[in-house]
VOGU-3710 file (C-alpha; in Angstrom, 3 decimals, decimal comma):
1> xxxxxxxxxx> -5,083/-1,847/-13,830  -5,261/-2,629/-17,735  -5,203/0,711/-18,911  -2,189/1,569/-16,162  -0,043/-1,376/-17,660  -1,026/-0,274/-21,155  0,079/2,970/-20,178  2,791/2,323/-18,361  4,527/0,349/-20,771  3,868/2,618/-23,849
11> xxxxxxxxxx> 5,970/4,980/-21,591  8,720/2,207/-21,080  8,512/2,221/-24,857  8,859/6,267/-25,943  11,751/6,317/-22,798  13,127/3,546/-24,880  14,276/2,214/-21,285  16,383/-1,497/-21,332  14,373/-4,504/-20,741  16,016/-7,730/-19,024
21> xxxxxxxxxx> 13,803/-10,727/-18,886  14,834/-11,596/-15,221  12,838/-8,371/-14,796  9,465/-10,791/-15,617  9,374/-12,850/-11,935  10,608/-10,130/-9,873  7,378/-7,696/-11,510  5,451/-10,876/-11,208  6,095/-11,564/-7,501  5,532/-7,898/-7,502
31> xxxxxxxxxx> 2,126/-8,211/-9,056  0,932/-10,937/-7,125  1,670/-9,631/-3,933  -0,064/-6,413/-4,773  -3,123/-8,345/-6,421  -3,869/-9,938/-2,839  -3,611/-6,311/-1,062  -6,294/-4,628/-3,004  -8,346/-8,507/-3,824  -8,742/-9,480/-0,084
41> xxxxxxxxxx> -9,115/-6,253/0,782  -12,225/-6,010/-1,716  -13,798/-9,194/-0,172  -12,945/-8,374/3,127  -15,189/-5,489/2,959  -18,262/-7,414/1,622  -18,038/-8,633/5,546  -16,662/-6,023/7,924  -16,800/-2,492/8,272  -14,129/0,107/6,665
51> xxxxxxxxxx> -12,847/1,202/10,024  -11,677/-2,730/10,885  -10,595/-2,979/7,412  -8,914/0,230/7,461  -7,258/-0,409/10,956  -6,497/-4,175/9,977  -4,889/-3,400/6,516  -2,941/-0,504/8,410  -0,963/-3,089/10,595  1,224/-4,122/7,855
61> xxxxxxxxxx> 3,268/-1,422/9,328  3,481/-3,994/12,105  4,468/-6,766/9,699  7,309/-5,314/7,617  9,455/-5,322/9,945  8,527/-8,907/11,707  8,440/-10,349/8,074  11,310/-8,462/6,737  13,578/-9,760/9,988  12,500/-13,141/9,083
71> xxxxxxxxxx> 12,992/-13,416/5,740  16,076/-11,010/5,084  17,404/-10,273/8,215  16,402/-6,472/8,786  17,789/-4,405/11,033  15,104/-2,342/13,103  16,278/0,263/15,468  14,684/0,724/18,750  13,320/4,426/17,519  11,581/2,768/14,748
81> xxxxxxxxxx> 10,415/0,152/16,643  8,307/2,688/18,963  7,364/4,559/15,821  5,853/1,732/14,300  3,987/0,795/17,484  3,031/4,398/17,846  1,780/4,558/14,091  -0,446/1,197/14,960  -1,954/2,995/17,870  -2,618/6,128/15,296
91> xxxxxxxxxx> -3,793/3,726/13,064  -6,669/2,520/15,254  -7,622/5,663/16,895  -8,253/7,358/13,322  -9,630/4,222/11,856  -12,590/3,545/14,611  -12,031/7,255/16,327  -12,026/5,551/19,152  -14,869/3,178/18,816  -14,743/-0,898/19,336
101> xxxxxxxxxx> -13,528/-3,821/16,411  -15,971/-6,539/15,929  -14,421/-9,117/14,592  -16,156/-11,713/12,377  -14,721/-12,847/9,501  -14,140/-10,247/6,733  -11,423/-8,843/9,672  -9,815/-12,099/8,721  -9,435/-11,723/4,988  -8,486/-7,997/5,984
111> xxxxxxxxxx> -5,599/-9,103/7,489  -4,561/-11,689/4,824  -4,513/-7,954/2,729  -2,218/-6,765/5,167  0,273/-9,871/4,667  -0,336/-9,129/0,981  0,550/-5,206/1,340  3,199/-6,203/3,842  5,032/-8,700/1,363  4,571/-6,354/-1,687
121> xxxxxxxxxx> 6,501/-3,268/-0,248  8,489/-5,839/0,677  9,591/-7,048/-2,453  9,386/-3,958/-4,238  12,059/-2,135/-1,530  14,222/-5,899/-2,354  14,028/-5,862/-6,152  13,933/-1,813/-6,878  17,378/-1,208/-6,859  18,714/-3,992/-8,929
131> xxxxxxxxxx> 16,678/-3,328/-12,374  14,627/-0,840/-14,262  11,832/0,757/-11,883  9,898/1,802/-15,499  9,190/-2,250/-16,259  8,922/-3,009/-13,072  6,049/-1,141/-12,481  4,591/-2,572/-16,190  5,121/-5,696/-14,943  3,208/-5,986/-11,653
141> xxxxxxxxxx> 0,501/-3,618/-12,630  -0,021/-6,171/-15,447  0,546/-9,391/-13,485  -2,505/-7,217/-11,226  -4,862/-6,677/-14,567  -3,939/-10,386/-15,786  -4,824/-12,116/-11,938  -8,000/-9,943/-12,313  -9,515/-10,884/-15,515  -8,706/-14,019/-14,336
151> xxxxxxxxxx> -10,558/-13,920/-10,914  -13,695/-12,720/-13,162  -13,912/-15,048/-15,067  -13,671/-17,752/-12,403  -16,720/-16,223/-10,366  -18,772/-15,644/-13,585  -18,566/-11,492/-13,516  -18,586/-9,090/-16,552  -14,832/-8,047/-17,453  -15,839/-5,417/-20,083
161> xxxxxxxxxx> -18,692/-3,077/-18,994  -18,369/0,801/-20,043  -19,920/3,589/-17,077  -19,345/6,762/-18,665  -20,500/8,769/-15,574  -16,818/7,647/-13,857  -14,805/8,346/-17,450  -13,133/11,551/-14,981  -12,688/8,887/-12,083  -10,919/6,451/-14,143
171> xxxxxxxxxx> -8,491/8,691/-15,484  -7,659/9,881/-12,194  -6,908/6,576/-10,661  -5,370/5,634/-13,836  -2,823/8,226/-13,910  -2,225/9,751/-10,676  -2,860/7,078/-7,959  -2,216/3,842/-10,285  0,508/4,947/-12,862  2,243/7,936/-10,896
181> xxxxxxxxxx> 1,829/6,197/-7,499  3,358/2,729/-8,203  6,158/4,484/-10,460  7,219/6,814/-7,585  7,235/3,972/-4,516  9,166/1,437/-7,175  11,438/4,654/-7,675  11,767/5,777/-3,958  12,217/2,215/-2,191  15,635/2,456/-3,498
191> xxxxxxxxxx> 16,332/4,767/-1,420  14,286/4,138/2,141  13,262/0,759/3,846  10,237/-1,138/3,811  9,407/-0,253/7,265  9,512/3,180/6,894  7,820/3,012/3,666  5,097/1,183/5,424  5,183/4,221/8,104  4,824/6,854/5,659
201> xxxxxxxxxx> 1,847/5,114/4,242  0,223/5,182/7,494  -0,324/8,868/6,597  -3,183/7,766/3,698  -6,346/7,950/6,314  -4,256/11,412/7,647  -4,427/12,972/4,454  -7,954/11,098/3,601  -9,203/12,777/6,617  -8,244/15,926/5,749
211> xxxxxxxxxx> -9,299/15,414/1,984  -12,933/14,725/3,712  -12,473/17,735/6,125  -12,549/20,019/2,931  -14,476/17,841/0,411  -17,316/16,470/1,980  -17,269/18,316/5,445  -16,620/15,826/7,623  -15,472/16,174/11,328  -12,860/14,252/12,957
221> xxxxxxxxxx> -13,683/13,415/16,738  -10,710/13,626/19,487  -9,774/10,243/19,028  -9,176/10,700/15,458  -7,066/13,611/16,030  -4,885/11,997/18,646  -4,615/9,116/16,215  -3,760/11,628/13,206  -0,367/13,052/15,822  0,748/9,334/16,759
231> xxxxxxxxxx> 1,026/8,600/13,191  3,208/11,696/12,460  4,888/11,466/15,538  5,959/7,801/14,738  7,298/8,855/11,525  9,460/10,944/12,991  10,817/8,745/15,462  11,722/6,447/12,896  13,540/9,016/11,227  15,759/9,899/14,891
241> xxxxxxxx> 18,474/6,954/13,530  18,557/8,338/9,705  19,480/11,997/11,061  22,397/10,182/12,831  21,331/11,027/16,501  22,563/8,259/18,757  20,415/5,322/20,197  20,847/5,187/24,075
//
């Protein structure tokens, strides 16, 4: 996250793009938000296994729109309603492929993660179309790097420590799914909802699956595949009321 801000607002710099200090909270509510996705999310898996932690951090497709009705007053259409339930369904098939939760309690912190992820797109789809999408994406992925360092030092772990053997890996997450990735859902939640933001994020294990199909030749059971279709098919529900096709 360091190197992303760094990077990130070098680029604010050469685009020479306007900064407004009211920009500082809304990045930092930003950053927060998405600091307790990807921290509880960490700790949660020193407890439970990645298919409840997948599955649980999943359901904030569930919680967008419950949170977003409570706090701002969304409007959710019935079509997206049954896509997000669909996606959920998806959501568990792919994540277990079929198989049983056990809850104990790293499923808990998973699903303070999913309140986390849940508030973050949130607040990102609320404060991306009133100021620059460049520093507000400096701004949280700093707030994320700050709350880190911050963290470490609290529990006594090494900040600095150099691996050169993941120099390719760093760059990667760096650029493409840190810099790029933040950049282009600050950009796009102008123009969508939370809720189906959250839905089209549901296709992550889809594509991760698939990614695993070719790179490490792994096989998906029935389950998974059955899970992989709800998912798509509930984004496309959700889409039934943007395409103007009448509720009934």
């Amino acid at each position: 996250m360091a190197p992303a801000a760094i990077l990130m607002t070098a680029i604010c710099l050469l685009l020479r793009r306007p900064f407004k200090i009211e920009l500082m909270p809304r990045g930092a509510i930003m950053g927060f938000f998405l600091f307790g996705g990807y921290a509880f999310q960490t700790a949660a898996l020193l407890y439970t296994s990645a298919s409840n932690a997948a599955f649980l951090t999943g359901l904030n497709v569930l919680l967008i729109p419950i949170i977003g009705t409570f706090l701002h007053g969304y409007h959710v259409s019935r079509y997206t309603v049954l896509g997000v339930l669909l996606a959920a369904v998806g959501l568990y098939l792919l994540s277990t492929n079929g198989g049983t939760l056990s809850p104990n309690k790293g499923d808990l912190l998973a699903g303070i993660c999913a309140v986390s992820v849940a508030l973050h797109v949130i607040y990102t789809g609320k404060y991306a179309g009133s100021g620059d999408v460049f520093w507000l994406t400096a701004i949280q992925l700093g707030v994320v790097a700050l709350l880190s360092v911050i963290v470490s030092v609290f529990i006594g772990d090494r900040i600095f420590v150099w691996h050169q053997e993941i120099a390719w890996a760093l760059a990667i997450t760096v650029i493409f799914a840190t810099v790029f990735a933040f950049l282009v859902q600050t950009f796009m939640q102008r123009f969508t909802s939370p809720t189906r933001t959250a839905l089209i994020f549901c296709m992550e294990p889809v594509f991760a699956v698939i990614y695993a199909y070719y790179a490490a030749g792994e096989r998906l059971g029935m389950p998974g595949f059955v899970g992989a279709f709800l998912i798509l098919a509930g984004m496309i529900l959700s889409e039934i009321e943007a395409i103007g096709l009448p509720e009934k």
